[in-house]
N, C-alpha and C positions, 0 to 999 in steps of 0.2 A: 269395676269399682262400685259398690254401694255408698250410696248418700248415707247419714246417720241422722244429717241434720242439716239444714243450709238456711243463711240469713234469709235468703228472697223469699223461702217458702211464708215467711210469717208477716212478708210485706202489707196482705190483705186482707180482709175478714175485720180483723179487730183492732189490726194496728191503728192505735192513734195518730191522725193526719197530721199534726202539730209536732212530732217526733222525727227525727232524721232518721234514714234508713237503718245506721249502724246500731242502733236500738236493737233491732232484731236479731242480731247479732250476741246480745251482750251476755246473755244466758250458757250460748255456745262457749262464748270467751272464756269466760268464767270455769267453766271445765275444763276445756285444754288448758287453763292456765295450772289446773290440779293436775291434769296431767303431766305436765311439761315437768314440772315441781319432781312427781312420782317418779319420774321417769317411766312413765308407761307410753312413751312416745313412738312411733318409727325408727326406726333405723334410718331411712329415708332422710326425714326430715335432723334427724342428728347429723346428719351429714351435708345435707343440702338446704337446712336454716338453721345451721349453727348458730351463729351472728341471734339471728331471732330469739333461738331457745334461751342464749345467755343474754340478751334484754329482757323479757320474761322473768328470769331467775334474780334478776337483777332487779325487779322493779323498772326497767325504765318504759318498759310499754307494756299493756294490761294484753291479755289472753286474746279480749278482742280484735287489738290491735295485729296481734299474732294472727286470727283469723280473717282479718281482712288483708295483711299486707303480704302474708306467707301462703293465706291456701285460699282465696281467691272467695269468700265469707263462705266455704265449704266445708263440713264436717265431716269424712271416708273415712271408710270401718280402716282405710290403709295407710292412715296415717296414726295408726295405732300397734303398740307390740302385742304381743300372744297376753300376755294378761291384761291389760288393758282393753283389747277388742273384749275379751272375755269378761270382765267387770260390766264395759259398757253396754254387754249385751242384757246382762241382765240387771242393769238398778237404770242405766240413760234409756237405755232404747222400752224400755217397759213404761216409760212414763213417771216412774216414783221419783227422778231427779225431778220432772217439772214440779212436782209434787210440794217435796221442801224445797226447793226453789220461789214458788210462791209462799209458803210458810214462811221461810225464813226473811226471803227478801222483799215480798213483793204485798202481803198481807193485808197492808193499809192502804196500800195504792192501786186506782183506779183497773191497772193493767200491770201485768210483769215486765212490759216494755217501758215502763217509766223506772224501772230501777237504776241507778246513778251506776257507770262505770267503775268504781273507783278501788282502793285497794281494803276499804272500811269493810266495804259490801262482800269483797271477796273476802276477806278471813271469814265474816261471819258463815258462807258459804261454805269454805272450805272446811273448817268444825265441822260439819256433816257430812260431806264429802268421807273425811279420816275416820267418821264414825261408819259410816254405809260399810267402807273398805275392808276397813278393821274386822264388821260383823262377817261380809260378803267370804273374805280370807278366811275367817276362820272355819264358814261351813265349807265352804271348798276342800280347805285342810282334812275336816274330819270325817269326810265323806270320802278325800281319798284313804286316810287311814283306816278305816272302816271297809273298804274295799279290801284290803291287804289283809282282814284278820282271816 
């Protein structure tokens, strides 16, 4: 299994001491929760945090929460499907999610560990998330057709 991303890694360096650890977390959340949404989830995890995925979908617990109670505050490339690892490899794992992630949410505040858990922060997120996707999709698309001429 490769990591993509895990709370503890961001426990140091710059985390503010005045913040509870799940902070570190909240970034990660935030995506799986676009994930979960997308359905670019595991198979795995459809099946063995069901329960979870339909709290998520549901509003009743934030991505985070899904990150700390279901995978242990661990983000693996294997808990992702074939397009989804494939997105994430190239907009998450390149960096440009943290990118507008501080753009979007984090811009005015001290640290991007100070952004509020909550469902406000994740739509605004997720607007760009649907954008990234939408653009990501469509070169995908036209590269494969462009293949085939």
């Amino acid at each position: 299994m490769a990591s993509i991303d895990r709370a503890d890694w961001h426990y140091g360096n710059d985390f503010p001491e005045n913040l509870p650890e799940e902070n570190g977390g909240t970034h990660i959340g935030m995506y799986l929760n676009w994930i979960i949404e997308n359905e670019l989830i595991s198979e795995f995890h459809l099946i063995e945090s069901k329960d979870g995925i339909e709290k998520v979908k549901s509003g009743k617990i934030t991505g985070r929460d899904f990150l700390f109670d279901y995978c242990d505050g661990k983000f693996w490339n294997e808990q992702l499907n074939e397009i989804g690892l494939e997105f994430t490899e190239s907009y998450y794992s390149s960096d440009k999610y943290f990118g507008d992630y501080n753009k979007v949410l984090a811009n005015e505040l001290d640290s991007i560990y100070e952004v509020n858990d909550n469902r406000q922060n994740y739509s605004l997120i997720k607007e760009k998330l649907d954008q990234r996707f939408k653009k990501w999709n469509s070169r995908k698309n036209k590269k494969f057709w462009e293949f085939w001429k």
